[in-house]
C-alpha positions, 0 to 999 in steps of 0.5 A: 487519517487519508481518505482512500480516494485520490486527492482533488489536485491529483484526480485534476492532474490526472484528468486533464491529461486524460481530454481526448483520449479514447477509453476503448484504446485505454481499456485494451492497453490496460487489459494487455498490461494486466495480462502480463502482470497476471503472467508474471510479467512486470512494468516493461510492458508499459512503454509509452505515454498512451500506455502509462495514462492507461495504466495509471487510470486503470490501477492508480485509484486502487494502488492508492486506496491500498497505501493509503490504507496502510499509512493510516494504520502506521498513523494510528500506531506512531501518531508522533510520526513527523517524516520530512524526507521521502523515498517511493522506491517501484514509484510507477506514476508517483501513486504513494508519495501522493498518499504520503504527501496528503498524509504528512504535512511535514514531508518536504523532500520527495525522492523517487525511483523506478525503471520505467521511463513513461512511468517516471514521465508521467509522474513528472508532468502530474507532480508539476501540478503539485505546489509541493510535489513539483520539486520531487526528484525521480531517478530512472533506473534498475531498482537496485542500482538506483536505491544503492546510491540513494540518499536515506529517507524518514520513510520508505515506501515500496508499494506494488514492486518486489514481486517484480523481481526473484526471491534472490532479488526480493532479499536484496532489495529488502536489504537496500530498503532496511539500509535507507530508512532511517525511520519507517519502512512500508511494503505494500504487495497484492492481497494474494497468497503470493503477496503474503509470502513475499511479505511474510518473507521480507518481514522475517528478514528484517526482524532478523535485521534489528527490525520491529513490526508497526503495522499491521502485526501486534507482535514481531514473532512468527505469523500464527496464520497457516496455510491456506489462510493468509493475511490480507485485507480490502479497501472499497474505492467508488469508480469514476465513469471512466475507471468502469470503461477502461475496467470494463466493468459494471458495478460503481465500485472496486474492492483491492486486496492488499498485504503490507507490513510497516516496520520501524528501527525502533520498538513501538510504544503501543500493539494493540490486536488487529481484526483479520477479516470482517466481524460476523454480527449474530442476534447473541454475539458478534464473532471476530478473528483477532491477531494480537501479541499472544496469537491468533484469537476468535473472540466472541462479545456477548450481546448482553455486554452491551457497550462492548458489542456496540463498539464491536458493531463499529470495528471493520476488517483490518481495524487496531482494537484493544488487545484485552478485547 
């Protein structure tokens, strides 16, 4: 398991590009780049150098956290997973094959693409720091374009980039995506209702592709979850003073949401339940929405089961447990 704060050699890469530029101009290009995703706008509004060290201050610890998070859920159910190969598709400033490389000592080739060049340049200058990371290979170019002629990977991550694109374009990509994994795919999105979708939507049709869901569903069948409920989870990263100014925020701390799914060409061996939002601790029992192979659950662990409800009080929001809970 990866912690959800960036690794020291990329918070030091990050941070010595970062002596002398001025907070309050980041804090304001980050808020312009924000609106614009808020809008519906995508990375093109990040256009220079200024812009992309205020992006990757800004969303890089977050974005971090989120895949971080779902990797260690992809571990925990495909603990014999060896990946040697990489491809970050959507990399931005190189926040998942970060998260990748401190997951897998066995990754030795790291791919990337994007369609924003301050973005790809950025990544380029912070991976040059990286023994490992600085033969990394970064194509610049449409996201489509690009992965058509890339070569197949271990993994595939694509983190924070289909809802950059239409549905007719997400199917699309989804197909490249699928063509180039030769193991493992993961799909990282926002933790919004219209990030679920976007998942939920890639997942059916990858199911229907000969795919099989790793993480973080125990079953390939139909999400049992309607509307408005939606499947989403957080991770809590602390900020650094300077994320809090260019935030322009107070508290020490950031929950991101995120949705993701991780399918493999192959079935799992294991499918344990996973935990749907935070457990409620009463004084009799504690209450926990599962979703496990037959459906969506509430299970309630009696506090007179008393090793049951201990190890109940350990479970966290998006954790695997055992599907005979």
């Amino acid at each position: 398991m990866i912690s959800p704060n960036l690794p020291a050699e990329l918070k030091a890469a990050l941070d010595a590009r970062l002596v002398g530029v001025s907070r309050s101009d980041a804090a304001g290009r980050a808020a312009r780049i924000s609106e614009s995703y808020r809008g519906g706008g995508n990375s093109g509004i990040v256009r220079s150098r200024a812009d992309a060290l205020a992006y990757a201050l800004a969303r890089m610890p977050a974005t971090y956290a989120a895949v971080a998070a779902s990797l260690n859920a992809v571990v925990e159910i495909k603990s014999d997973f060896t990946p040697q190969s990489l491809l970050d598709v959507g990399a931005g400033p190189g926040t998942a094959t970060w998260a990748a490389a401190e997951m897998w000592p066995s990754l030795d080739r790291f791919a990337s693409l994007d369609a924003n060049a301050a973005l790809r340049d950025l990544a380029l200058e912070l991976a040059r720091d990286s023994s490992r990371l600085r033969a990394m290979a970064y194509r610049h170019g449409d996201a489509h374009a690009t992965l058509a002629n890339a070569e197949a990977a271990d993994l595939v991550i694509a983190s924070y980039v289909i809802g950059e694109m239409d549905e007719a374009g997400q199917r699309e990509l989804a197909t490249l995506l699928w063509r180039k994994t030769r193991d493992t795919l993961l799909v990282v999105e926002p933790g919004t209702p219209a990030g679920y979708a976007r998942i939920i939507a890639l997942r059916e049709q990858l199911i229907a592709a000969g795919g099989h869901v790793a993480a973080p569903c125990p079953h390939d069948g139909r999400c049992p979850l309607r509307q408005p409920d939606w499947c989403h989870f957080t991770r809590r990263l602390p900020r650094s003073q300077a994320h809090k100014q260019v935030k322009g925020a107070g508290l020490p701390f950031e929950d991101e949401k995120f949705s993701y799914v991780a399918l493999t060409h192959t079935p799992v061996a294991r499918r344990p339940a996973r935990l749907l939002a935070q457990p409620m601790v009463g004084k009799a029992e504690i209450t926990a929405k599962l979703c496990s192979s037959n459906g969506l659950n509430l299970v309630r662990i009696p506090r007179r089961t008393k090793a049951a409800y201990a190890r109940a009080r350990r479970w966290r929001w998006g954790d695997a447990v055992p599907s005979e809970v």
